[in-house]
Residue frames as a rotation matrix with the C-alpha (Angstrom) as fourth column:
UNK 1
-0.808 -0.537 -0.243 4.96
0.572 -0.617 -0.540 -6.16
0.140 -0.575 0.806 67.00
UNK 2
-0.399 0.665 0.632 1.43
-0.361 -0.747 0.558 -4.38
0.843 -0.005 0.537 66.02
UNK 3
0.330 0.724 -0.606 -0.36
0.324 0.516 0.793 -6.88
0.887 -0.458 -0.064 68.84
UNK 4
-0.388 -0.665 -0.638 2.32
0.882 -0.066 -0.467 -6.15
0.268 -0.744 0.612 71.14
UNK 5
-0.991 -0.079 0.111 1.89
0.068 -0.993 -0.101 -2.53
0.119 -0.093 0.989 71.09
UNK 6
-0.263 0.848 -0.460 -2.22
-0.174 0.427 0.887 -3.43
0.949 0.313 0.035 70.66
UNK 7
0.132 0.195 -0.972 -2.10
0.491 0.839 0.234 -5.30
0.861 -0.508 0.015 73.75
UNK 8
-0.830 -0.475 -0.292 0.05
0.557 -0.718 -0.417 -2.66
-0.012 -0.508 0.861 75.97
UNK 9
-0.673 0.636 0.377 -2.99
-0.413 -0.746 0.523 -0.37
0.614 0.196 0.765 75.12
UNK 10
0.355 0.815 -0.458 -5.76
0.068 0.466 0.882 -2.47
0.932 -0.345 0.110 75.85
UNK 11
-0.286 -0.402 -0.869 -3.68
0.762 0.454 -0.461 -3.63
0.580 -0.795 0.177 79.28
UNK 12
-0.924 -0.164 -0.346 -3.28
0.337 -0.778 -0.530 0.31
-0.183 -0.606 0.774 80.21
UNK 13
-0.633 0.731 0.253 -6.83
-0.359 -0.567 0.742 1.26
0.686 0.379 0.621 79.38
UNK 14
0.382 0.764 -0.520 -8.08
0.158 0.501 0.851 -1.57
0.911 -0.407 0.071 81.46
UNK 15
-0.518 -0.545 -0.660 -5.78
0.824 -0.110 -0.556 -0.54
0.230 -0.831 0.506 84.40
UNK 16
-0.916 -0.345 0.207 -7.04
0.292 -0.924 -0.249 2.92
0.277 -0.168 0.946 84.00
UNK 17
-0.162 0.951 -0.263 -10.50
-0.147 0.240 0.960 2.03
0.976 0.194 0.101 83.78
UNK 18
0.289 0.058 -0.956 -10.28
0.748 0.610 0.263 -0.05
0.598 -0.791 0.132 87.05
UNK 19
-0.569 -0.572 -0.591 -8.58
0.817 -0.475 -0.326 2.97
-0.094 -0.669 0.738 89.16
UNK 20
-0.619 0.780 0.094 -11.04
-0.601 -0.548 0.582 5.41
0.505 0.304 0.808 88.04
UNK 21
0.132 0.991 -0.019 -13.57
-0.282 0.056 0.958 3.35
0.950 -0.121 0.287 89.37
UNK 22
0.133 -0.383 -0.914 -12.04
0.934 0.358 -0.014 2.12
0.333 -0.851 0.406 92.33
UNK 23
-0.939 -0.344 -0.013 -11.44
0.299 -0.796 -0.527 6.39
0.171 -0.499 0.850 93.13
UNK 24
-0.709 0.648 0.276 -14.88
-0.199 -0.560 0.804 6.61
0.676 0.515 0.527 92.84
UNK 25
0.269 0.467 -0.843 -15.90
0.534 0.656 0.533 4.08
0.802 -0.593 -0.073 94.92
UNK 26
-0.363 -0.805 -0.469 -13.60
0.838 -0.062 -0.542 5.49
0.408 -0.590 0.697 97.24
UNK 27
-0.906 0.220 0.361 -15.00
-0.228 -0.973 0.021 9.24
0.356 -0.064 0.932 97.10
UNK 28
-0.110 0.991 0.072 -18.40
-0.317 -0.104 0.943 7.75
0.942 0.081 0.326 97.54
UNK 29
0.063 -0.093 -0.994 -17.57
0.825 0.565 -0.001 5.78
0.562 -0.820 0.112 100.92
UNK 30
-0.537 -0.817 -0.208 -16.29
0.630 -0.225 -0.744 8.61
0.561 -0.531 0.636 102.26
UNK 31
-0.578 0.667 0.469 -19.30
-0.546 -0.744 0.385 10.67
0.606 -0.034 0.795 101.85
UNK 32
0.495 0.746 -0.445 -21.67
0.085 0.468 0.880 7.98
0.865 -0.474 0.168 102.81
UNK 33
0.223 -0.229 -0.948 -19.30
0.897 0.429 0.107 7.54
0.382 -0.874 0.301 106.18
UNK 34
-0.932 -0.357 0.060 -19.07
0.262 -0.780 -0.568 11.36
0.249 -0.514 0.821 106.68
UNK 35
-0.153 0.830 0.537 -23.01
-0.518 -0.530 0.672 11.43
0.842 -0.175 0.511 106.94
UNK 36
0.654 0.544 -0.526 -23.34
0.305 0.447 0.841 8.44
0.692 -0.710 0.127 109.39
UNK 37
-0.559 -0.609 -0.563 -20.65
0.801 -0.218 -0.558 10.56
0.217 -0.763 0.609 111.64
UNK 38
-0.820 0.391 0.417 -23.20
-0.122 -0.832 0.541 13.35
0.559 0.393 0.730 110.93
UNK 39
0.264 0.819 -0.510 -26.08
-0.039 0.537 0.843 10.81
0.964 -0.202 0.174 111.80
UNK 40
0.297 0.090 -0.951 -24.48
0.680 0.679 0.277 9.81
0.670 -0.729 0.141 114.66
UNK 41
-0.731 -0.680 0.065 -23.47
0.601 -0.686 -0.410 13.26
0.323 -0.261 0.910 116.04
UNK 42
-0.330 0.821 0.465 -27.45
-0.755 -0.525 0.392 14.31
0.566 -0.222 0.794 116.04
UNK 43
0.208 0.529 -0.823 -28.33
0.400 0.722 0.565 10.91
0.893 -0.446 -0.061 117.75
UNK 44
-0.261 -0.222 -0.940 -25.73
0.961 0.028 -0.273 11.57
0.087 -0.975 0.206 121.01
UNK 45
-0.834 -0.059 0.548 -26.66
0.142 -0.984 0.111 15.16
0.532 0.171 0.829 120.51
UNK 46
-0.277 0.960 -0.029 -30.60
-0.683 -0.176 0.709 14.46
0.676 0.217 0.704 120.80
UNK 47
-0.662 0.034 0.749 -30.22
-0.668 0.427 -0.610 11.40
-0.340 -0.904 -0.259 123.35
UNK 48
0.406 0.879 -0.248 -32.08
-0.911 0.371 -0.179 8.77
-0.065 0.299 0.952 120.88
């Protein structure tokens, strides 16, 4: 029963692990794709 309970841990640590980084990832796209709307708002702006 300890492994069981052992295992259930490990399982939910690696779940939690994986979503945590996966929100990161996430937060970081967003930035990176709110600057190239940025970027691309001073190109048609500037006519380059």
């Amino acid at each position: 029963m300890t492994y069981l309970v052992a295992a259930y841990a490990v399982m939910w640590l690696i779940t939690f692990i994986f979503v945590l980084s996966m929100a990161m990832r996430q937060r970081r796209l967003a930035a990176e794709l709110e600057a190239l709307k940025e970027r691309l708002q001073e190109t048609k702006r500037y006519g380059e």
